[in-house]
N, C-alpha and C positions, 0 to 999 in steps of 0.2 A: 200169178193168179192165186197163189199163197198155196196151191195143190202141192207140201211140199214132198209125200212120200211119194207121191206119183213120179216126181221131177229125183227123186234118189234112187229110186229104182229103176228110171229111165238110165241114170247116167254109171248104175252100176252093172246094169246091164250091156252099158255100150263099154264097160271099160273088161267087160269079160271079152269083148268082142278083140279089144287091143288094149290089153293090159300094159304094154307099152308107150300108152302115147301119153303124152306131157300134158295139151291140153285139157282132155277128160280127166284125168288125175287133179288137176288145178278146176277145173268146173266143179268137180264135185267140190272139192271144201267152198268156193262160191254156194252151193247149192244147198251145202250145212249152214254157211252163215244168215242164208236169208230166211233159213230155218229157226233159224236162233240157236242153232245146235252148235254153240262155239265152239269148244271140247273136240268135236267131231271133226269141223273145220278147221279150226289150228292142225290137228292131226295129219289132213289130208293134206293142207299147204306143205307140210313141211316132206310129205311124201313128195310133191310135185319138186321142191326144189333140192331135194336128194339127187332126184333125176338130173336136174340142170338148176346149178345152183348160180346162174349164172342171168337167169331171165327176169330183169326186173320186175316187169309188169306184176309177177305172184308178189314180188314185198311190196307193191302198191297195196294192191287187197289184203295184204296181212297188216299191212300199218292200219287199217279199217278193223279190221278185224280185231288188232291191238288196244285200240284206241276202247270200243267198243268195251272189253272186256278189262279197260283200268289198268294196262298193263303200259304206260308210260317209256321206261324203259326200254321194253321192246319195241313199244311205236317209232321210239324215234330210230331204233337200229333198223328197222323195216325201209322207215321215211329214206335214212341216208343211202340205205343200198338200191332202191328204187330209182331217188330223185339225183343221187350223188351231193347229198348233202354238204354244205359248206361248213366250215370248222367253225364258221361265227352262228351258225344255228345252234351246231350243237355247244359252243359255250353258252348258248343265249340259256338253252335247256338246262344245261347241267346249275345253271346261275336261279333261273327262274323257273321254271318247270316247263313240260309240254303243253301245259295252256297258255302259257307263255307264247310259245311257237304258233299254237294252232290261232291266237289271234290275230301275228305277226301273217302268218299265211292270209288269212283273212280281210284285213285292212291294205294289204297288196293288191290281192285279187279284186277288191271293190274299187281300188281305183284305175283299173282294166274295163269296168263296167263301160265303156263309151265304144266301143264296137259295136256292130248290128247285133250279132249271135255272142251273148253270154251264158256260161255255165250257172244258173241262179239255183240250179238243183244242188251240184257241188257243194254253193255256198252257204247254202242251207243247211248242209247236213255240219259242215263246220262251227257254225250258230248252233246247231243243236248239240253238238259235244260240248260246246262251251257251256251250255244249258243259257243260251239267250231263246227260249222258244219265242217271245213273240217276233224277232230279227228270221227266225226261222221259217215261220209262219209266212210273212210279208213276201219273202223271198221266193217260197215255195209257189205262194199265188204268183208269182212272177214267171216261174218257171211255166207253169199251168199254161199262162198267156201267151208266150213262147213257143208254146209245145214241144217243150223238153222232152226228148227221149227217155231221160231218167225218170218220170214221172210213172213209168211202168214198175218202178222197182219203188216207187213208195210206197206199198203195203209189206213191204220184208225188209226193209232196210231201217 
């Protein structure tokens, strides 16, 4: 609802409650990034996987958060500890760069399109790092049609 200090002071509030718990710790850097408080968010990421350096799901949201902030490099170390990257991506990277990659993801995922329920939100947001907005654009109307779930996080994301 983009209310974003409502939603940091919700979640710093609840992490006084259990300052021990992994999830809240990992919500909140979510909570910065859709703030655009990247800085803040990287910060908190890396507090959560202090905790458990072991749960992929946070290097999913940090390769976003990565990606986001033109940090290359670190996207794709995020990418591989998430997804379990394969050694031919990461030459593909180290050869051509992460936009490289993020097309290769891309032209994958489109030809998955022939299932009932596709992620057009997803693939949107990949078109838009590439900076193809109107591929973005098409897609997102896609999503809309669908009634992508995601479509609640496109005003922060």
């Amino acid at each position: 609802m983009g209310r974003f200090e409502e939603a940091v002071t919700s979640e710093n509030g609840a992490l006084e409650l259990d300052p021990l718990s992994l999830y809240i710790t990992a919500d909140l850097g979510r909570v910065y990034f859709y703030a655009r408080r990247y800085d803040e968010s990287l910060r908190q990421y890396r507090r959560a996987i202090e905790m458990d350096p072991t749960f992929g799901a946070f290097y999913a949201e940090m390769s976003d958060l990565y990606a986001q902030m033109g940090m290359w490099d670190e996207y794709m170390s995020a990418w591989d500890r998430s997804a379990g990257g394969a050694s031919a991506e990461k030459d593909l990277v180290a050869r051509k760069g992460a936009k490289a990659f993020l097309r290769i993801i891309a032209e994958t995922t489109e030809k998955k399109r022939r299932n009932a329920w596709f992620n057009y939100y997803r693939l949107a947001t990949i078109y838009s790092q590439l900076g193809e907005s109107d591929q973005a654009f098409e897609l997102l109307h896609k999503a809309r049609e669908a009634r992508d779930h995601q479509m609640a996080q496109l005003k922060v994301t």
